[in-house]
BATI-54475 format. One record per residue: residue in three letters; x, y, z of N, C-alpha, C, CB in turn. Coordinates in steps of 0.05 Angstrom, whole numbers, padded with zeros to 5 digits, always signed. Glycine has a CB too. Layout:
BEGIN
alaXYZXYZXYZXYZ
...
END
This chain:
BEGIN
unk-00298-00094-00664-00314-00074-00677-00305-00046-00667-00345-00078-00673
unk-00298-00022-00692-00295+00003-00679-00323+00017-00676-00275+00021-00694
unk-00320+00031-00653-00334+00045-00648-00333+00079-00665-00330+00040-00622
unk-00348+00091-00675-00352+00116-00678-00364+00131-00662-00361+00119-00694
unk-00352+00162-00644-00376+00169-00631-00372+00202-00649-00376+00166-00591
unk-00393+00209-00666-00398+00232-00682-00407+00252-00674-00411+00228-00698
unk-00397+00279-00675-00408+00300-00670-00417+00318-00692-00393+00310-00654
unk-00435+00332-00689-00442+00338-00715-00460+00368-00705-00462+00310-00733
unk-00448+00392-00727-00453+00411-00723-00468+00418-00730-00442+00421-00724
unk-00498+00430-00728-00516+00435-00746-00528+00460-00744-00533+00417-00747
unk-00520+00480-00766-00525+00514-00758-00563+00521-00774-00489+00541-00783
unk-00575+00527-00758-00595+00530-00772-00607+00562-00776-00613+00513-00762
unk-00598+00562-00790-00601+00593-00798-00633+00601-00810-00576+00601-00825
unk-00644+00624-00792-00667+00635-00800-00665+00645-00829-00674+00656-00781
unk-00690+00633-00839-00695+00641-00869-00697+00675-00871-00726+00626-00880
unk-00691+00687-00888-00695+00717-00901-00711+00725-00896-00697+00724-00925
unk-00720+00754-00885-00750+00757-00894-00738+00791-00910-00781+00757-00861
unk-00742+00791-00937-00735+00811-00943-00757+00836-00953-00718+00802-00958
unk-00750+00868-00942-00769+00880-00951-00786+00884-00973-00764+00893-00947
unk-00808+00882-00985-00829+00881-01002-00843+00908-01002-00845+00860-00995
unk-00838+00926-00991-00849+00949-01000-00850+00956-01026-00839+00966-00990
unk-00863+00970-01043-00862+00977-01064-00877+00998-01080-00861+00960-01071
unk-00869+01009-01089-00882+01034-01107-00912+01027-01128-00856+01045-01130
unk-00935+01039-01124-00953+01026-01146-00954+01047-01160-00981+01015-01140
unk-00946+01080-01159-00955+01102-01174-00950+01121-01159-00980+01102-01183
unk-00949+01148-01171-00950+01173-01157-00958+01189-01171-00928+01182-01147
unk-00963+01214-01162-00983+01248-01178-00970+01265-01157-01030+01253-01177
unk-00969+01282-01169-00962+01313-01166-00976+01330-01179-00936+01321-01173
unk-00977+01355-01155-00992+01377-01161-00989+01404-01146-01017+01367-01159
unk-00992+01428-01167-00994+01449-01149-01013+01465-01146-00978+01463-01152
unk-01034+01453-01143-01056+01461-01128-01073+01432-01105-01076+01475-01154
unk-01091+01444-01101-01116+01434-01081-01115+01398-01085-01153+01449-01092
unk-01115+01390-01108-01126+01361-01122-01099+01347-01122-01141+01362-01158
unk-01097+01323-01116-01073+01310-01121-01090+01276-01131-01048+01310-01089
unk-01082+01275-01159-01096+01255-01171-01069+01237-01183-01119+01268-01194
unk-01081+01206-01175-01079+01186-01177-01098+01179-01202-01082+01175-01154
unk-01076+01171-01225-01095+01164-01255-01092+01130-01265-01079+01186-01285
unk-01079+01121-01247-01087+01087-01254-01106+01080-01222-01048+01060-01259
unk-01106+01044-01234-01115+01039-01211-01108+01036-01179-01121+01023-01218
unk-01121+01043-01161-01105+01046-01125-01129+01022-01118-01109+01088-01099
unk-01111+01009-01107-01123+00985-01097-01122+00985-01052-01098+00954-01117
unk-01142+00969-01046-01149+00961-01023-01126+00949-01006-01169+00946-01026
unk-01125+00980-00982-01096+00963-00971-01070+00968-00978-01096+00937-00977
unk-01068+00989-01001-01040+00995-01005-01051+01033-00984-01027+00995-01051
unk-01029+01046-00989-01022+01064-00976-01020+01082-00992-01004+01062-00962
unk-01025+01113-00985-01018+01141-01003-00992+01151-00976-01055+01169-01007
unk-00978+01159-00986-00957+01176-00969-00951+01206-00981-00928+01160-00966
unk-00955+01221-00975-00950+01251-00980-00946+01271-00972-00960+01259-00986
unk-00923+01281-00980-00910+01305-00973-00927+01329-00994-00874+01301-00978
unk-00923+01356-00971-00931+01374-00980-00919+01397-00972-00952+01374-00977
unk-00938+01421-00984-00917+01451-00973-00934+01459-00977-00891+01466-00984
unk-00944+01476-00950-00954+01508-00962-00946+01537-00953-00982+01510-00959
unk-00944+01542-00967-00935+01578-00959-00949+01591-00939-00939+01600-00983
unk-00962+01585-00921-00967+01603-00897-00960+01589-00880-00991+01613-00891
unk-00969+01596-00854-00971+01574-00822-01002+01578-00818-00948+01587-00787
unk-01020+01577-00835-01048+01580-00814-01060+01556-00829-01072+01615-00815
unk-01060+01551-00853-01073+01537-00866-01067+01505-00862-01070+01548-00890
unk-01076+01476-00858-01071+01453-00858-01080+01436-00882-01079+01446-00836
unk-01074+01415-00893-01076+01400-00912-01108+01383-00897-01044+01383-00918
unk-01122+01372-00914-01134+01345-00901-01154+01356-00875-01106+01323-00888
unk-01164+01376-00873-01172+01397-00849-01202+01403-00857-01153+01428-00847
unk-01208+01411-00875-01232+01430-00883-01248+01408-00902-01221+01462-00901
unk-01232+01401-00919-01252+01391-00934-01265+01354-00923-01236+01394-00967
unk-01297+01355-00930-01319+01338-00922-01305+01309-00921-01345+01341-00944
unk-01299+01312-00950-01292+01292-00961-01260+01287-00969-01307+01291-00981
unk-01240+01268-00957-01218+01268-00967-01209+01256-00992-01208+01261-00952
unk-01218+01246-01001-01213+01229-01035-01233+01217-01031-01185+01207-01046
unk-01236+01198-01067-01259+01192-01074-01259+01160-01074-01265+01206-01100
unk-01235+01151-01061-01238+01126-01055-01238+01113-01030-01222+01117-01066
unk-01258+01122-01022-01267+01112-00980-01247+01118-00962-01270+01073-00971
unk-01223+01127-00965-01207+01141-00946-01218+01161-00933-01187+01149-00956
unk-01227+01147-00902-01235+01172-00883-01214+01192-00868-01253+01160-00860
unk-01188+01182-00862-01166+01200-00845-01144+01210-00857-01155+01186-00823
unk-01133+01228-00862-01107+01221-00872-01090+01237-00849-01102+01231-00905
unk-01066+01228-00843-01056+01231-00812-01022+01237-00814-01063+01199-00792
unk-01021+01261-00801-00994+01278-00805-00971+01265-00801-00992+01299-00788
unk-00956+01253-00807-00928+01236-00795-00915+01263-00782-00902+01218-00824
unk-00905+01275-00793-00888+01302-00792-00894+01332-00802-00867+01296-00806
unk-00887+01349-00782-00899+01374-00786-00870+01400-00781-00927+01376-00761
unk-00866+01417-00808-00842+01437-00795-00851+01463-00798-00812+01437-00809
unk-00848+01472-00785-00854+01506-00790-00835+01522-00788-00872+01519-00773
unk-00835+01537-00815-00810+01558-00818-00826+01581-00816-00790+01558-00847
unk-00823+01595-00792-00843+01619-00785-00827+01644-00802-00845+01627-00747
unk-00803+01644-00803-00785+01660-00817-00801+01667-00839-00759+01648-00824
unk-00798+01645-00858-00803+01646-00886-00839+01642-00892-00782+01620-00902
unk-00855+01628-00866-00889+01632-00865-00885+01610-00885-00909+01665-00873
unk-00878+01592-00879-00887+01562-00889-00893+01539-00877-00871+01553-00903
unk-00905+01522-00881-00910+01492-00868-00897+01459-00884-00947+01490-00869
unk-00885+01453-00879-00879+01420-00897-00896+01395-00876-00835+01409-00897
unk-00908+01383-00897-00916+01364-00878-00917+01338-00896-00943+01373-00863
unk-00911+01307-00879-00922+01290-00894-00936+01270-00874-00901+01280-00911
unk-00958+01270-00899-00986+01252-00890-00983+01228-00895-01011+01259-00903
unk-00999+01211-00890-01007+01182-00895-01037+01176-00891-00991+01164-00875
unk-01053+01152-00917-01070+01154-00906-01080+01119-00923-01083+01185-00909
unk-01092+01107-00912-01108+01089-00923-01124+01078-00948-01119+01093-00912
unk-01112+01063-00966-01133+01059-00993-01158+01046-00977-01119+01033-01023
unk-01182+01045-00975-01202+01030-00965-01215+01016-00982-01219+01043-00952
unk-01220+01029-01005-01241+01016-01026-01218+01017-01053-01277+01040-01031
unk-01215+00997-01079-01198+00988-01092-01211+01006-01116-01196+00956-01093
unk-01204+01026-01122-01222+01046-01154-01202+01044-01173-01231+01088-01152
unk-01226+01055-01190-01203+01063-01234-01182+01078-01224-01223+01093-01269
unk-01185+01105-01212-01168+01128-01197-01175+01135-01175-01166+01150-01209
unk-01165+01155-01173-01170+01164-01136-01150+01199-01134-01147+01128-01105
unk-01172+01213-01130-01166+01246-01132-01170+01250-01104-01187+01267-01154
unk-01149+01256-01091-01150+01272-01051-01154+01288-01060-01125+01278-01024
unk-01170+01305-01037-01181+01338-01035-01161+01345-01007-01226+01344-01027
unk-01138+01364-01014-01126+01372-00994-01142+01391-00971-01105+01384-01005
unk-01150+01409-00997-01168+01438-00986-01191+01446-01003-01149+01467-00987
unk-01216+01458-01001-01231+01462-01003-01233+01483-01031-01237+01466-00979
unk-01204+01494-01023-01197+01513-01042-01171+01523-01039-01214+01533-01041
unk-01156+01516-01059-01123+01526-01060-01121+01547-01051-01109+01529-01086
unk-01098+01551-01030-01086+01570-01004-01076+01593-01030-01051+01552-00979
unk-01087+01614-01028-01078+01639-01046-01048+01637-01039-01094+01672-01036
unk-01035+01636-01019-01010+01636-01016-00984+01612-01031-01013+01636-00988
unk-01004+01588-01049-00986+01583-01053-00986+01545-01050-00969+01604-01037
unk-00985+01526-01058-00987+01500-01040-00962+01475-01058-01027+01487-01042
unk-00956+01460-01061-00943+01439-01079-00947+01416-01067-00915+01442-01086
unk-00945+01390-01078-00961+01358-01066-00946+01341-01083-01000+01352-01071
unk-00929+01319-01073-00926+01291-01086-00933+01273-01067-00897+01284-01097
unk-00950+01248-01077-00961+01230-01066-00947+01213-01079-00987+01230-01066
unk-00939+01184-01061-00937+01157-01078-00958+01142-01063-00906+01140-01077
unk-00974+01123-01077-00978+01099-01076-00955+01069-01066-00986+01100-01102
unk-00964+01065-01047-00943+01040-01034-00964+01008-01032-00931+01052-00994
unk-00955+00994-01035-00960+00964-01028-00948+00961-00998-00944+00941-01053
unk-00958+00940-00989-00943+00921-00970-00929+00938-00941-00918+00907-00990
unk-00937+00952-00944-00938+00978-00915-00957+00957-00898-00959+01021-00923
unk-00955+00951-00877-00964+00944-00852-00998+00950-00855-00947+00961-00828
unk-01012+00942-00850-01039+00947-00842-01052+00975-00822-01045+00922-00827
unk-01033+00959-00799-01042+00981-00787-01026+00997-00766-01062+00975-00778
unk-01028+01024-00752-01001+01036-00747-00979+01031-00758-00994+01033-00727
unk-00981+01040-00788-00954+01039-00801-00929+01056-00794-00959+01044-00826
unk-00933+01079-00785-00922+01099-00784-00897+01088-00753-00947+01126-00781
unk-00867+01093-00759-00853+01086-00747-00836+01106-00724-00842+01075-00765
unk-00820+01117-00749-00813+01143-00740-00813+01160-00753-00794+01146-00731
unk-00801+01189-00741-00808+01211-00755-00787+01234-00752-00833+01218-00746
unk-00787+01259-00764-00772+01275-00749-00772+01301-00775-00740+01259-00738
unk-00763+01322-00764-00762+01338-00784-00747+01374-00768-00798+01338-00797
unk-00731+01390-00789-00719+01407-00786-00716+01433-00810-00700+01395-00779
unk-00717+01449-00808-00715+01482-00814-00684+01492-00809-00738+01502-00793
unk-00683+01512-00834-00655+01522-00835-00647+01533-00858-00637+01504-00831
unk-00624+01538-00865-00619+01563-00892-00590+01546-00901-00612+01607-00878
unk-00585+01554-00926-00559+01544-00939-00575+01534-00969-00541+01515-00917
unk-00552+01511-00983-00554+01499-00995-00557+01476-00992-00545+01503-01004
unk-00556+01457-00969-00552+01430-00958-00578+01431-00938-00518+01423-00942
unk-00595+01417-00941-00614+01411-00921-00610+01384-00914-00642+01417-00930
unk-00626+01372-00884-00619+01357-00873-00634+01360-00849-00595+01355-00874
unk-00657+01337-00854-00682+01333-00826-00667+01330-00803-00702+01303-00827
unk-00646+01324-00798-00635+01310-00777-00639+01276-00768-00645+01326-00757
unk-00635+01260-00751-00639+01231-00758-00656+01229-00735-00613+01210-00761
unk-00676+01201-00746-00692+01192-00730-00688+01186-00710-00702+01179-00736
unk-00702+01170-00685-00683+01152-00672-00681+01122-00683-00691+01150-00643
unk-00674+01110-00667-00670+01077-00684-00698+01064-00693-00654+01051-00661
unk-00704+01051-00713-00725+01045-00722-00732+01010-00716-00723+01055-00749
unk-00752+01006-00708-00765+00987-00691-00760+00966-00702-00791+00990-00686
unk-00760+00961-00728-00754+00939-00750-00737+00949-00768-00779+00929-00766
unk-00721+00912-00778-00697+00923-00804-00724+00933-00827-00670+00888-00822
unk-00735+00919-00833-00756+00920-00856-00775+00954-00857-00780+00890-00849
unk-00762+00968-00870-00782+00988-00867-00780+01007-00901-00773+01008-00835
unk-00797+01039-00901-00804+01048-00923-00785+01077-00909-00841+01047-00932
unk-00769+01088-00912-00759+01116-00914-00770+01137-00932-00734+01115-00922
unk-00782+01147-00920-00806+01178-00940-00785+01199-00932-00851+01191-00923
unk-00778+01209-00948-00761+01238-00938-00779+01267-00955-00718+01236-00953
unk-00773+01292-00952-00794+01308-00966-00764+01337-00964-00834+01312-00944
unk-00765+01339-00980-00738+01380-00980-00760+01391-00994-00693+01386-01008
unk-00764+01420-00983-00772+01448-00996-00763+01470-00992-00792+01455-00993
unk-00768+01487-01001-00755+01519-01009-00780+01534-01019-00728+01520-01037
unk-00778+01559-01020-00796+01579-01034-00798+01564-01063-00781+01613-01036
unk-00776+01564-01075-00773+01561-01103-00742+01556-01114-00785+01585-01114
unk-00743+01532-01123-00709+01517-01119-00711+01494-01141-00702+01499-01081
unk-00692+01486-01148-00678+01466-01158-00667+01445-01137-00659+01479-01173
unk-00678+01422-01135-00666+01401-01109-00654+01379-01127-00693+01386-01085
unk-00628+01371-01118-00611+01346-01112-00624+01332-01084-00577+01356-01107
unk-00635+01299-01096-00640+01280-01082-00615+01274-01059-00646+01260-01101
unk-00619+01265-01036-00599+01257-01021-00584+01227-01041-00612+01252-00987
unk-00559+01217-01029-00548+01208-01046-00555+01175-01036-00518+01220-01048
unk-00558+01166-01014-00575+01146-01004-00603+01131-01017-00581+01157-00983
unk-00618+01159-01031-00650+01149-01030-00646+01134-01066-00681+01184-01025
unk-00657+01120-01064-00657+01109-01091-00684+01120-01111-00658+01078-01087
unk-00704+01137-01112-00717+01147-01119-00737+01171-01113-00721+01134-01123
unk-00737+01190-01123-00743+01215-01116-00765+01234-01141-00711+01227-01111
unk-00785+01240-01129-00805+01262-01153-00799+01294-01144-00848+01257-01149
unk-00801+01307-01161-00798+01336-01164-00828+01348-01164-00782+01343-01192
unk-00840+01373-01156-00844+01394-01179-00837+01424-01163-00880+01394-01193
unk-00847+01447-01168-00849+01472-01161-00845+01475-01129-00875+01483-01173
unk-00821+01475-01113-00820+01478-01078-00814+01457-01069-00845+01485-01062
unk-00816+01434-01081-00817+01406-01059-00798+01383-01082-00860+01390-01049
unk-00793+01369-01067-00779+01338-01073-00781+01316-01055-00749+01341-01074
unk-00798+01298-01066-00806+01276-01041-00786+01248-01057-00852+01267-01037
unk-00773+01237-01025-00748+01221-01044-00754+01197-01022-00708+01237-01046
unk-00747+01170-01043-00754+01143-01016-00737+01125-01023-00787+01126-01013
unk-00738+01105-00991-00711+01082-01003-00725+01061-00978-00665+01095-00999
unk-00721+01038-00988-00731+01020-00971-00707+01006-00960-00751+01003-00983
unk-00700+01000-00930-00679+01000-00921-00685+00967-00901-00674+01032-00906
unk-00665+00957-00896-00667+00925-00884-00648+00920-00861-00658+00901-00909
unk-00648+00945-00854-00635+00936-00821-00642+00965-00810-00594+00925-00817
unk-00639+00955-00776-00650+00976-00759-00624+00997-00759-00660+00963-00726
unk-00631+01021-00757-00611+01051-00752-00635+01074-00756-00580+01056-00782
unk-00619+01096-00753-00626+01112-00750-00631+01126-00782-00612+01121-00730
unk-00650+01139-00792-00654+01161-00813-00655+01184-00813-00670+01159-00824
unk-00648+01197-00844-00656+01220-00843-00659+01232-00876-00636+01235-00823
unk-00672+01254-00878-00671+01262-00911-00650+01285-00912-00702+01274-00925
unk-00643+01277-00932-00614+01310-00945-00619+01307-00975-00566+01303-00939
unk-00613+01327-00973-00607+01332-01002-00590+01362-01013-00636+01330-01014
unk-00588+01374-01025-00580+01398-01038-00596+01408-01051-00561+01398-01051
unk-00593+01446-01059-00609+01464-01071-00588+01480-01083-00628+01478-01052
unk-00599+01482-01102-00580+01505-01122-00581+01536-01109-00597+01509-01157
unk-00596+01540-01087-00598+01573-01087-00589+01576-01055-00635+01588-01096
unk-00573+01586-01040-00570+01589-01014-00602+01607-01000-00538+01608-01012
unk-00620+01596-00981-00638+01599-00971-00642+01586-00955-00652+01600-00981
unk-00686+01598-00941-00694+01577-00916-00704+01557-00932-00717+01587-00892
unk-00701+01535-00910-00711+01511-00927-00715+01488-00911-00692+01503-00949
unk-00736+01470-00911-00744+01459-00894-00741+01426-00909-00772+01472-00885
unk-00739+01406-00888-00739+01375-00885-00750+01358-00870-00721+01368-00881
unk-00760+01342-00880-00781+01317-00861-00775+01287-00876-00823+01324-00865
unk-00782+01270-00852-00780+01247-00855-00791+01228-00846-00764+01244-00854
unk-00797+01207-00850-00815+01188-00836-00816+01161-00837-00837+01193-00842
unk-00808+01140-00823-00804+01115-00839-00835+01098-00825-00767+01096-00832
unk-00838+01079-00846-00870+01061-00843-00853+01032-00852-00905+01072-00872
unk-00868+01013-00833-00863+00983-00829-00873+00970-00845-00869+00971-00808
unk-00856+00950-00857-00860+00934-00865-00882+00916-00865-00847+00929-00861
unk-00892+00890-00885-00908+00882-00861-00896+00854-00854-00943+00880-00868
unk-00861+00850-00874-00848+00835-00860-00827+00851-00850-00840+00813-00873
unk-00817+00846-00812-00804+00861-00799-00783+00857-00809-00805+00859-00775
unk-00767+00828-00815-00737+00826-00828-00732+00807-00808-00714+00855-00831
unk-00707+00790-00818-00699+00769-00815-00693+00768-00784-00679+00765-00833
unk-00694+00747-00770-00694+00733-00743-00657+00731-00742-00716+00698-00743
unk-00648+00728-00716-00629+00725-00712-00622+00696-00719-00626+00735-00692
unk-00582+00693-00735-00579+00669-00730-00580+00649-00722-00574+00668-00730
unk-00587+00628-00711-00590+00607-00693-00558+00594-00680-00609+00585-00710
unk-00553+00596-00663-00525+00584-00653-00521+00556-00660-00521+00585-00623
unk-00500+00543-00668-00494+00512-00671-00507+00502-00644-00457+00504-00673
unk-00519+00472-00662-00523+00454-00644-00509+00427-00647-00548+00452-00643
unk-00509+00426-00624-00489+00395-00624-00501+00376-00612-00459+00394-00608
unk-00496+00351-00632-00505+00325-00628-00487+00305-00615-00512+00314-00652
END
């Protein structure tokens, strides 16, 4: 009788876990109100970039009430100040709590005479809780803006929020982000990304000026795939 003695290689490779973030809606506005006109549901996320033309005034500060759908905090990722030009960019994040028809944030009590602009998206599948990863943000003049890059981000699985403003401009999305909203000063642009590195937002402006950039990435609430598993031998 022969004998066989078999070896047998067996690679077991960790299953996928691929990012699921996703867009449910967004509003823009240039004043005080930034309204959400379908339904915002329990547990997804608002993320929002803003601008306003002074340095004294803050978003999310004064007024009682922050929106009309049980969101008690909404909480700064990133903050730039172009003292030059007496502006602020900032982007927020804040909590759906209760699931409504719509949902209208109260930035301010009463639109900054000086001036304000707001795009919000709606996100799914953002992490629960401490979403907020990294951050970073930068001021400067030209046609090419550019936050500068994060440091490395904690998980592959994450949400990239980037935000460019100017006085008053025409913006080119960076060439990376796969989707981006406009209106009057601002451009908020996002891309959901599946391995760990570093970020940042760019983009271009039609007019040589100051002009400010922020960025912020939020986790997943799957981190991303596990390392391969090494052969095993039988």
């Amino acid at each position: 009788m022969k004998h066989c003695i078999c070896i047998l290689f067996l690679t077991l490779l960790a299953v996928p876990s691929f990012a699921v973030i996703s867009e449910v809606q967004h509003a823009t506005t240039t004043n005080r109100l930034l309204s959400f006109a379908s339904t915002v549901t329990a547990g997804d996320w608002f993320v929002v970039a803003v601008i306003v033309d002074d340095t004294t005034d803050t978003p999310f500060v004064s007024p009682t009430t922050h929106d009309n759908c049980g969101n008690a905090t909404y909480t700064s990722a990133v903050q730039v100040t172009d003292a030059g030009r007496g502006s602020n960019t900032w982007i927020f994040y804040g909590k759906v709590v209760t699931t409504s028809a719509s949902c209208t944030l109260t930035m301010f009590d009463t639109t900054p005479g000086s001036g304000m602009a707001a795009i919000g998206v709606e996100f799914t599948n953002i992490v629960g809780t401490s979403p907020l990863d990294k951050a970073v943000g930068a001021s400067g003049s030209g046609t090419a803006l550019n936050s500068g890059p994060t440091s490395a981000t904690s998980q592959a699985n994450e949400l990239v929020f980037g935000v460019l403003t100017d006085g008053a401009d025409t913006f080119t999305k960076g060439p990376s982000f796969t989707t981006s909203y406009t209106t009057t000063s601002i451009l908020a642009q996002y891309k959901v990304v599946t391995s760990i590195g570093t970020y940042d937002s760019d983009g271009t402006k039609a007019v040589s000026s100051a002009w400010e950039s922020a960025v912020a990435t939020f986790k997943d609430v799957s981190p991303g795939a596990a390392p391969t598993m090494p052969p095993a031998i039988y």
